[in-house]
NUDRENSE-721037 format. One record per residue (C-alpha): residue in one letter; x, y, z. Coordinates in steps of 0.5 Angstrom, whole numbers, plus 500, padded with zeros to 3 digits. Example, Ala and Ser with C-alpha at 12.3 -4.5 7.8 and 13.67 -1.06 7.14 Angstrom:
# residues 2
A525491516
S527498514
This chain:
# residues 457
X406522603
X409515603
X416514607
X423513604
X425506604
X429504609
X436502608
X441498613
X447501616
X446507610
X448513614
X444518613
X438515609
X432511612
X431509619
X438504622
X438498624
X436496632
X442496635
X446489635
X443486630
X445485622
X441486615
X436480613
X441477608
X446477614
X443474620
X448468622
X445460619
X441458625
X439465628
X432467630
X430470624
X435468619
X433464613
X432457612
X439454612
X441452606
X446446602
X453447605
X458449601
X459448595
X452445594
X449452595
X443452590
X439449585
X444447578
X442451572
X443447565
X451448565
X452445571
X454451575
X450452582
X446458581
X448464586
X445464593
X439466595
X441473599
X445476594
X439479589
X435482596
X443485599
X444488591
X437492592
X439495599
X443501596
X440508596
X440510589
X443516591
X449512591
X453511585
X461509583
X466509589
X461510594
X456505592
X462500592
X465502599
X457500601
X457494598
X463492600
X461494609
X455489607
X459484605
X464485611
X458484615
X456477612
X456470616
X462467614
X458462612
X455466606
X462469604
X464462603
X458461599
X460467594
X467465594
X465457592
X460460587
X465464583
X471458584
X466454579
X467458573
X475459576
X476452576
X472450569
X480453567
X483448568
X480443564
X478448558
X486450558
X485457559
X490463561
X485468563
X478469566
X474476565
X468477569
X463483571
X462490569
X458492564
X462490558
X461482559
X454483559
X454478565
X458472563
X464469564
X470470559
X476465558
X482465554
X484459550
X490459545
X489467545
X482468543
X478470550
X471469549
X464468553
X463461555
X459461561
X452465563
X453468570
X446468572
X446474575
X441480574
X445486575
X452489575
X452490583
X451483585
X457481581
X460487585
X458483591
X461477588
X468480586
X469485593
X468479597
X474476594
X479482596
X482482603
X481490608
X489491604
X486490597
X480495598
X484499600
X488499594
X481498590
X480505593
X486508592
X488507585
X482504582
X484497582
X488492586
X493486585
X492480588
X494473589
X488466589
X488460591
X484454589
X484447592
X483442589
X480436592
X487432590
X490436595
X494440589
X493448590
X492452583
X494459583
X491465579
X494472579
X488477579
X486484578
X480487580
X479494577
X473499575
X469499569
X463504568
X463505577
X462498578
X468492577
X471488573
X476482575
X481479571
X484472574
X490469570
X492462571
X499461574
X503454571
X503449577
X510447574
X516450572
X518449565
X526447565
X530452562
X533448557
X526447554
X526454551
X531454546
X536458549
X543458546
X547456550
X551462551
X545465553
X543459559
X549459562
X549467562
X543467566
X546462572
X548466578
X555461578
X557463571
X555471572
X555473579
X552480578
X548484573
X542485570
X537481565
X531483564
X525478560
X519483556
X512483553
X507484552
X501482557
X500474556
X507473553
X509468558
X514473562
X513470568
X514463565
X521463563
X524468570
X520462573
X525457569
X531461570
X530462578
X528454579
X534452575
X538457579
X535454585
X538447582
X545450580
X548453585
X548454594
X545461595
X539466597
X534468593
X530474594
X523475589
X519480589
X512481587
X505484586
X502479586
X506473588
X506467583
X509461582
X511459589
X518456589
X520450593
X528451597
X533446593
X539449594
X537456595
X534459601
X527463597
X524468600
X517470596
X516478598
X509481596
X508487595
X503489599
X502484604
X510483606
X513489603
X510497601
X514498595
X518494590
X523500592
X523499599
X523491597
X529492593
X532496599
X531491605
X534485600
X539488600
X541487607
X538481607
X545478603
X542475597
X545473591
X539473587
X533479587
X527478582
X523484582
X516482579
X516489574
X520496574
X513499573
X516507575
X524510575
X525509583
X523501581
X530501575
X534506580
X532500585
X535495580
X540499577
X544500583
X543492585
X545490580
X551495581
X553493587
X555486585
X548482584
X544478580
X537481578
X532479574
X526483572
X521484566
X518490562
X512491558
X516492552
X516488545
X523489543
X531489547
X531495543
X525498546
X526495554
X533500552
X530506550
X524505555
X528505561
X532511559
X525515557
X521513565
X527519566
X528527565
X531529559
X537532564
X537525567
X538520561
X545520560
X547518567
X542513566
X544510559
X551510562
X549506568
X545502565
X550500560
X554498565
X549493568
X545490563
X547484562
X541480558
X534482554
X529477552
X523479548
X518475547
X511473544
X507468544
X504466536
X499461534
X501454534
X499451527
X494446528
X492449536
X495451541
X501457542
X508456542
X515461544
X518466540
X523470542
X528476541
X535475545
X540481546
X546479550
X550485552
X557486549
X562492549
X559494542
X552494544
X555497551
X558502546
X552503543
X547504549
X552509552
X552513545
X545513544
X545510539
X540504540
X538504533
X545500531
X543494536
X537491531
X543489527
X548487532
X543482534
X542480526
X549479526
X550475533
X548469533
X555466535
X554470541
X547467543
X543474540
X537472535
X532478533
X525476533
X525476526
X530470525
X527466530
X519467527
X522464520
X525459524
X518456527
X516457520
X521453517
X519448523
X512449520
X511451528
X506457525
X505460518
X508464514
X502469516
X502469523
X509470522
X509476519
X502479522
X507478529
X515481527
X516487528
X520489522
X516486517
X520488511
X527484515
X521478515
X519477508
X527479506
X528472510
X522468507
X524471500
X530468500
X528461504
């Protein structure tokens, strides 16, 4: 009868490893018995016909070393001991073989980069102009080695997370050799017991305001120095370009005034410069537990300003609500498609005993919707079109009354008062020849207003 393999630092399956000593794969460079040492880093293996260094040697023998006992979670969290244990020289190899295919974004114009899990069937996936498709072969063998290559990019906290809830938010870093430094926003998440990770690129420069086509009344009212306190929210779909436009909006209120501003974020993004406002970036996770204790902490800290990365839960918007009742400005986003729905939204996270109270007090501090979207640009590329819902004593009356259905037509009417449906502003870019007349109607939300619009043009 032949003996089960042998494991390293499995408990409970084969023999252990001698006392002190480390798996074949993580034996420091240069130690007795390690492997010869390799080229540094990045220069850590033969170049396939792309160009992209093929993955280092000891990653194949370490993803063959889990019992096959093991599956899901629990084969994740071995892998993720066994990483732990490496040299820093090999996780220096792991991290710098994924950097090749982050920082292809830059040069093909990519937001998004996917990768790992059985669905990308071991390739590499980039969003360009909206579509995501496969660029790049990974040249691995298995789902486990890219597992490996993915918990090598999260810190003890992020595996904590990943444990936790499935999936973990984080913030990464890429150095270019100019000395400039690219951020991504990053999720990491299980697909089919192994993981996924998906890594959006972050802008390296803030888009100024008067950029994105705001009335003016409208890019006066998000200015802490015109509207003190209140709450404005910017919505969308995932990949709308939230985080662009609350970017523009913070910078030029960090130009415009002498003052605090507090973000609050998970993950952080876009990292402010102080210009005359003092910015303090709080991550959720590394610097604060919660967006509400986040909230909460702001709140004695004397800001002017609270951004809250998203209102994800009802003790989020209670958090906000009561910020901006208290007399500051607060911006933060939602994933929404429309100002009516980001209303109705809010009022839903609640109890139906709750609601009222809820649509009173938000009625009493909404002060701004933006909702946007991103279509197709016609001839490449994607440009902005938004929906703007500034809050007046009628659309205040309406929130409180419960009758949100009357707003579509207020902003239909409210163009003086910088208002614009979604609607308007997509036969506008068609006017513009910006997108066509399809991509127009395929990303209205009432289709019948935007072919009553191209009807009379």
């Amino acid at each position: 009868m032949t003996s089960p393999p042998s494991f390293p630092q499995a408990p409970g399956f084969g023999g252990p490893t001698a006392p002190g000593t480390l798996p074949a794969w993580s034996t420091p460079m240069g130690a007795p018995g390690a492997p010869e040492p390799q080229a540094q880093v990045p220069g850590f293996g033969d170049v396939d016909s792309d160009g992209f260094h093929r993955i280092p040697s000891f990653v194949r023998p370490l993803a063959r070393s889990a019992p096959k006992l093991l599956v899901g979670e629990d084969r994740l969290k071995f892998y993720a001991e066994q990483v732990a244990r490496l040299s820093i020289d090999q996780r220096e190899q792991l991290r710098s073989f994924v950097e090749q295919y982050v920082g292809k974004m830059h040069t093909m114009g990519a937001s998004d980069l996917d990768m790992g899990g059985p669905a990308t069937l071991g390739r590499v996936w980039y969003r360009v102009d909206g579509d995501k498709t496969p660029h790049f072969e990974l040249g691995i063998a298995s789902n486990d080695e890219v597992d490996i290559l993915i918990l090598n990019l999260l810190s003890e906290r992020n595996q904590d997370d990943l444990w936790e809830v499935q999936s973990a938010d984080f913030s990464y870093q890429l150095d270019g050799d100019n000395g400039l430094r690219k951020r991504f926003r990053c999720t990491a998440y299980y697909d089919n017991q192994h993981l996924g990770v998906c890594l959006r690129a972050i802008n390296e420069e803030v888009r100024p305001l008067d950029g994105l086509g705001f009335h003016p009344v409208i890019q006066k009212g998000v200015l802490f120095s015109n509207v003190r306190s209140g709450l404005a929210l910017v919505t969308g779909v995932t990949g709308s370009g939230k985080s662009t436009t609350l970017d523009a909006i913070i910078d030029a209120n960090n130009r415009d005034f002498d003052g605090h501003i507090v973000i609050i974020a998970k993950p952080l993004e876009y990292v402010h410069n102080p210009q005359r406002c003092i910015i303090r970036h709080r991550e959720v996770g590394p610097d604060v537990p919660s967006f509400k204790i986040g909230v909460s902490q702001a709140l004695r800290q004397d800001p002017d300003i609270i951004m809250i990365g998203e209102m994800r839960d009802p003790e989020t918007i209670d958090s906000a609500i009561e910020a901006a009742d208290t007399g500051h400005k607060v911006f933060s986003t939602l994933h929404t498609a429309s100002a009516v729905e980001s209303i109705d939204r809010i009022v839903a996270e609640y109890p139906p005993f709750e609601q009222e109270r809820v649509r009173s007090r938000l009625a009493d501090v909404l002060n701004c919707v933006v909702s946007q979207k991103l279509p197709p640009k016609a001839g490449g590329g994607r440009v902005l079109a938004k929906e703007v819902l500034w809050v007046t004593a009628s659309v205040r009356a309406a929130i409180k009354n419960d009758n949100t259905n009357e707003i579509y037509q207020m902003m239909w009417e409210g163009t003086r008062q910088g208002m614009v449906t979604l609607e308007q502003d997509l036969f506008r870019l068609v006017r513009e020849r910006k997108i066509t007349p399809e991509t127009g109607l395929q990303y209205s939300n009432n289709k019948r207003r935007f072919q009553q619009l191209m009807q009379t043009a």
